[in-house]
KEKOL-791695 format. One record per residue (C-alpha): residue in one letter; x, y, z. Coordinates in steps of 0.5 Angstrom, whole numbers, plus 500, padded with zeros to 3 digits. Layout:
AXYZ
...
This chain:
X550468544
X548473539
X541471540
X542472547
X544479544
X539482540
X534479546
X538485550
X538489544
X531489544
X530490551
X535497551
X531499545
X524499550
X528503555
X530508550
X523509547
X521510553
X525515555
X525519548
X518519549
X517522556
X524527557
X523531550
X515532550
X517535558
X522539555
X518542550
X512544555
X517547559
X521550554
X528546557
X532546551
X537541553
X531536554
X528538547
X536535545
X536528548
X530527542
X535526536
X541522539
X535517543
X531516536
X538514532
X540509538
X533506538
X534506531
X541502531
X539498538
X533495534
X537494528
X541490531
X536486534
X533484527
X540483524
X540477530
X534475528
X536474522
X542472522
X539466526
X535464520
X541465516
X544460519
X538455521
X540456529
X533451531
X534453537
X529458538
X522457536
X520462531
X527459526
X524452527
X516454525
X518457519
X525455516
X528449514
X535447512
X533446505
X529452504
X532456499
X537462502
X532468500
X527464503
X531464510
X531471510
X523473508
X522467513
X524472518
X518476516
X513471514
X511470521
X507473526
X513476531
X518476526
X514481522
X512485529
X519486530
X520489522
X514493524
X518496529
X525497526
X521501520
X517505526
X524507529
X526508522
X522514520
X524516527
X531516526
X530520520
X526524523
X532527527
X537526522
X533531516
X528535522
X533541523
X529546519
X524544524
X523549530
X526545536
X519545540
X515542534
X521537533
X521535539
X514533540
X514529534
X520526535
X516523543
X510522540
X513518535
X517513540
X510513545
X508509539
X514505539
X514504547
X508501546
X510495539
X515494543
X511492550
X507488544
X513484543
X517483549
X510481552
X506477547
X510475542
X518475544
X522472537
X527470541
X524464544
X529459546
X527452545
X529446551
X531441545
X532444539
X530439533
X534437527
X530442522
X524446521
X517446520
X518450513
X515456511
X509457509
X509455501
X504460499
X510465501
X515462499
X516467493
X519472490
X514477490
X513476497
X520477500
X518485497
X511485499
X511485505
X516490508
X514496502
X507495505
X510496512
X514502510
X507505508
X504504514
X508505518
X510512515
X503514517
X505514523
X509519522
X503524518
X500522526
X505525530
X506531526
X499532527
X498531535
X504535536
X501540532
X495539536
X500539542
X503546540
X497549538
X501551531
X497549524
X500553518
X503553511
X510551514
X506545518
X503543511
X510543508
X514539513
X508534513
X507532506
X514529504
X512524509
X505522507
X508522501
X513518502
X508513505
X503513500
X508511495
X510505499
X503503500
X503504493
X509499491
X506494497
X500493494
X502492488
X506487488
X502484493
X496483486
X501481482
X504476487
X496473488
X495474479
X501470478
X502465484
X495464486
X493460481
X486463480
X488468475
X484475480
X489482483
X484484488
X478479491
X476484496
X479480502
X480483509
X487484509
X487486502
X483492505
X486493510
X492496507
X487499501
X484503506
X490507509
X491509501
X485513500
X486516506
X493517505
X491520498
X486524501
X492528506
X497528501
X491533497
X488536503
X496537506
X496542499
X490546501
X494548508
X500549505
X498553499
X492557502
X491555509
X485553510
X483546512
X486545517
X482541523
X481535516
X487536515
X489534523
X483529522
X485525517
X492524519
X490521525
X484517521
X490514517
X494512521
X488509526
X487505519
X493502520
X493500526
X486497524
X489493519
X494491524
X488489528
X485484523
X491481520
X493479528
X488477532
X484472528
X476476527
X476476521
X477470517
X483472511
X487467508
X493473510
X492472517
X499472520
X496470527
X489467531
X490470538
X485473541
X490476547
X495479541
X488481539
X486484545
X493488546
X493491539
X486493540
X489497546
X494500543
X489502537
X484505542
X490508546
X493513541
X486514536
X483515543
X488519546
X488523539
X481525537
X480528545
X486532544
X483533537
X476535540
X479539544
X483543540
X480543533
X476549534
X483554534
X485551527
X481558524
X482557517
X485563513
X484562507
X477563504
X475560497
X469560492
X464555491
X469554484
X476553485
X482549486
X480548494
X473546492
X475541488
X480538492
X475538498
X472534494
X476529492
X478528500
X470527501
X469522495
X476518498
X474518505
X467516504
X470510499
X474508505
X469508509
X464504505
X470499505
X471498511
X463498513
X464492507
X470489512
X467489519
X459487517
X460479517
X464481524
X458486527
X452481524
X455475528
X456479534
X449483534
X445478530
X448472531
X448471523
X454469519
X455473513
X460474508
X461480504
X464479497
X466483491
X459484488
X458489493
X465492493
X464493486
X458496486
X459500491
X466503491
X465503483
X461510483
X467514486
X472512482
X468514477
X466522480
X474522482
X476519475
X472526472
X474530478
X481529477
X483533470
X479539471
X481540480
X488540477
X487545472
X482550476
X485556479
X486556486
X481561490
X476563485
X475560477
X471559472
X469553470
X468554463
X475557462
X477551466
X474546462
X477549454
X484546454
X481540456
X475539451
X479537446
X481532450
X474529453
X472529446
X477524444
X475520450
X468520448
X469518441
X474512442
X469510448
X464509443
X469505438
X470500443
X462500445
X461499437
X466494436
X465489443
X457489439
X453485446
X459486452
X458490458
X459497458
X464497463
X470497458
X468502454
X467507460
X474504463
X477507456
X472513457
X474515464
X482512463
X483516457
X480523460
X485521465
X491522462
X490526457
X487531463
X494530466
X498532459
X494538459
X495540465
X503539465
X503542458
X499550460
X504549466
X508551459
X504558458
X504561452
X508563446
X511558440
X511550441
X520551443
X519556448
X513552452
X517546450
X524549453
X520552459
X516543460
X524541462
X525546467
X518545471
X519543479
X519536480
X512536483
X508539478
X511533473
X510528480
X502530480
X502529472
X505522472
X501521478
X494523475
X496518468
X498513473
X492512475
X488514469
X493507465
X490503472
X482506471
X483503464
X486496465
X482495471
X475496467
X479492461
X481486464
X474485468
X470487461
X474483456
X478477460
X476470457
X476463460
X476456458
X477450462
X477442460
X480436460
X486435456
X490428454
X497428453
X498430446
X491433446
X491441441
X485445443
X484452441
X482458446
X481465442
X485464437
X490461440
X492453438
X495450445
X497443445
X499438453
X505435450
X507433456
X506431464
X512430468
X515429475
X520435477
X524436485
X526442487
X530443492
X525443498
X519441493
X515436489
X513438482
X508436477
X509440471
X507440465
X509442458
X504447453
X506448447
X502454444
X502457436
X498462433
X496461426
X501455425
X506460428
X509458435
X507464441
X510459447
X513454451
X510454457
X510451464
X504450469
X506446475
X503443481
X508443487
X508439494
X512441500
X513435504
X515438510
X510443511
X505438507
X501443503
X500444495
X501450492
X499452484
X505455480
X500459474
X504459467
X504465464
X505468457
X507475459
X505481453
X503488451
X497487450
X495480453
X497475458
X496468456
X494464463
X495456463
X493453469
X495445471
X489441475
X488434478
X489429474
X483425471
X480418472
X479417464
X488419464
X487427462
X489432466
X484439468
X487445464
X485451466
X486457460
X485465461
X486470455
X488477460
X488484456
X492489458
X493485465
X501488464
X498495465
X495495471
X501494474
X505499471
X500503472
X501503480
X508503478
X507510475
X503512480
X508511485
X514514480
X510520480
X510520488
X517518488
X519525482
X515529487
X520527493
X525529490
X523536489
X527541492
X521544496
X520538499
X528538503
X527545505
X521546509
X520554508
X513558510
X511562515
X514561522
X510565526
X511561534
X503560537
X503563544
X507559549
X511556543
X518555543
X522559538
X525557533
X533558533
């Protein structure tokens, strides 16, 4: 019965997407206040309609209802209960349907913390907004409905992927749906802004918090989705450059280009029509991701699903709204007249360069991504594009972005100089460059990608304390350390923000320039040594799980006599679902990980062991974290809860109350 209700709830919710799309967007046209009104009550009731079809479809998992399909291809009885619960998400429909709750989630809020908002422009978003909602719920209900009964419901499941069925990946997946979902709501400030004929310093404003709050669960998401593949995977990689890894870094950097382009609307009013392209551009990224994940193009070992249909209604979906949006954009673009004028040397052009490097990084992968698809479909060759193109070609903007970065952030906004721009930072770039020539003179014969990392991550840091510290302005040490407390949340967000992406450069460069591997053959009893460390395969033995087979190992390691770590790999077989998977072992520390892998079994009674010293692997991921706890500071500045600037109504606008 409960199922039968969120079924229904679902169907309510598409109805209520509808009308909210429709009634509001009129309402505004027509400057009818009372249909303007119906938007807010219709995004809370589309939000708890949803809310409680995802609740039924939990629940269903909760208790192992095998009655509908979706529990029995993806739960089992004896399947831990964190794992029922991402089970409800670790398919195809089931994730559809979270996308879908997170999409009237930002609606919702939308309505709820939008009264500083002109009525016209709330209204508008607030249409847009469920006219993308009408559409995933069509998807849903048409293509991929999660309540699909069964006529003679099994005595148990199928299980859930193995791979998924991990801790890492019970959060990964809804804190990267919260980012790409939120860029929806950056898309419909920006065709309502399109709509109204309205651009301003206010627009700005009321659009940053929401982009910002995309990026940093973006950030969150892939994240954990690298962590989750360093430690679970087995091969001992964050990033292989695979299409659905791409497909959710591709929204970051155009997400990162708006929240900076977004600045230079609010503070100086000019870059309007990139900036409403770039909103648009995000969430289409989105909606591409969404494409590849779903209709099965390009091969990824992510894919939820390999249907083309599903394929073709997304590619609908997709085509419809970037379409709809780029007409109207070329149609109104050319009365975005920028206010603003600025000189070749200003904070505005460094920050138009930061949005031309990022947009052109994001293009460059995406060419990367879809080229096996275009060379297949034109010249019927099959192709793959793998890391050493990646690595080549995106590597230089990160270099240009990381050097760019400290001086943007501290040039002045209208008209500097670069020379006095660059005399706080020199101290600065000096040290950088002199421990990047320790580090090239110490690693005697390496490449020189670990150097230039320390080089380019150190100059990134210590840009971002330099900036926050003349944010002080002059006077004794006591009285600019008084006034460091009482700086806004977002300049102290951007500083964080900056670091934490100077701490990544770093242990990015690192960890590829100086990680080693060993791989041999080790009996029962065997010690080998590995960069200093003496590891000895004391033991193999079978273990059950409670849905699992394991063969674990037991690795005792010791550092000059003295004992580091008891560790234990593990080969796991699922037998319901019939797949094996490899559970790395992991020595975590400061300033290395010390990797163990357990292989096959050998014809001379020995066992594959594979042994990886990581340094710096732990700062990567702490480096995104403080990327996204900088993003986090900076929503919790009071500038960003109350939207004020000018509200000055375009022609044919509604007032604002």
């Amino acid at each position: 019965m409960i199922t039968e209700l969120g079924h229904f709830a679902l169907i309510l919710a598409f109805m209520v997407a509808i009308v909210q799309a429709v009634i509001p967007l009129v309402g505004a046209h027509k400057g009818w206040r009372g249909w303007m009104a119906v938007a807010e009550p219709a995004a809370t009731t589309q939000f708890l309609l949803t809310g409680f079809s995802f609740a039924a479809l939990t629940y269903a998992f909760v208790v192992s209802d095998f009655s509908l399909r979706l529990v029995v291809l993806n739960s089992h009885t004896a399947k831990p209960m964190i794992y029922k619960i991402s089970g409800v998400w670790g398919n195809h429909e089931g994730s559809m349907l979270l996308w879908v709750l997170i999409l009237t989630l930002f609606g919702a809020c939308a309505a709820w913390f939008g009264g500083n908002l002109p009525p016209g422009l709330r209204a508008r978003v607030l249409s847009v907004q469920s006219a993308i909602a009408v559409a995933f719920f069509a998807f849903i209900l048409f293509t991929s409905n999660p309540f699909e009964r069964l006529a003679a419901p099994p005595f148990d499941g199928q299980d859930l992927n193995p791979l998924l069925q991990d801790p890492g990946l019970a959060f990964h997946p809804p804190f990267l749906y919260l980012g790409y979902v939120g860029l929806s709501m950056a898309f419909s400030f920006a065709v309502a802004a399109l709509l109204e004929g309205r651009v301003d310093a206010a627009w700005g404003r009321w659009v940053r918090p929401w982009t910002l709050a995309a990026w940093v669960f973006l950030t969150i998401g892939i994240a954990l989705g690298s962590w989750w593949a360093y430690y679970e995977l087995g091969w001992g990689g964050f990033w292989f450059w695979d299409p659905v890894e791409n497909a959710s870094f591709m929204p970051w950097l155009l997400a990162a280009a708006l929240l900076h382009s977004a600045i230079v609307v609010e503070k100086r009013e000019a870059l309007k029509s990139w900036t409403i392209l770039l909103a648009i551009m995000a969430f289409g990224f989105s909606l591409i991701g969404t494409f590849i994940v779903r209709s099965g193009v390009l091969t990824s070992v992510h894919a939820f699903a390999n249907d083309p249909d599903r394929g073709v209604f997304i590619l609908m979906i997709l085509g419809f709204f970037m379409g709809g949006a780029l007409m109207l954009y070329a149609a109104r673009a050319s009365a975005m007249e920028a206010k603003g004028v600025f000189s070749t040397v200003s904070r505005e052009s460094a920050l138009v360069m930061n949005n031309v490097l990022l947009a052109v990084a994001c293009f460059v992968v995406f060419i990367g991504t879809i080229w096996p698809l275009i060379a297949e479909m034109f010249f019927n060759r099959k192709l793959t594009v793998g890391p050493p193109f990646f690595n080549m070609a995106f590597s230089p903007f990160v270099v240009a972005i990381a050097m760019l970065l400290p001086i943007g952030s501290i040039i002045p906004w209208k008209r500097g100089s670069l020379a006095r721009s660059m005399q706080p930072l020199w101290g600065g770039l000096a040290l950088s460059l002199a421990l990047g020539a320790l580090v090239w003179a110490m690693q005697t014969g390496r490449s020189a990608l670990g150097p230039v990392g320390v080089i380019l991550g150190l100059w990134v840091v210590l840009g971002a304390i330099t900036d926050i510290w003349q944010r002080t302005g002059r006077g004794g040490l006591r009285n600019r350390l008084g006034r460091l407390g009482r700086l806004p949340r977002a300049d102290w967000g951007k500083a964080v923000s900056h670091a934490g992406v100077g701490i990544t450069i770093f242990a990015v460069a690192g960890l590829t320039a100086w990680e080693s591997e060993d791989i041999r053959v080790a009996q029962i009893g065997e010690t080998f040594s590995h960069r200093g460390y003496d590891i000895t395969l004391a033991d193999v033995r079978r273990v059950e799980g409670p849905n699992f087979i394991s063969t674990m190992g037991e690795m005792v390691v010791q550092r000059d006599g003295r004992p580091v770590a008891v560790l234990y790999p593990e080969k796991r077989v699922y037998p319901v679902a019939g797949m094996p998977t490899t559970e790395a072992a992991i020595d975590y520390g400061f300033l290395r990980d010390l990797y163990l892998v357990l292989g096959d079994p050998q014809e001379n009674g020995g066992w594959a062991v594979r042994t990886y010293v990581k340094p710096f692997a732990n700062w990567l991921w702490a480096g995104c974290l403080i990327m996204a706890l900088g993003g986090m500071l900076s929503l919790s500045d009071r500038r960003f809860r109350v939207a004020a600037g000018a509200r000055r109504a375009a022609p044919g606008a509604v007032p604002a109350e």
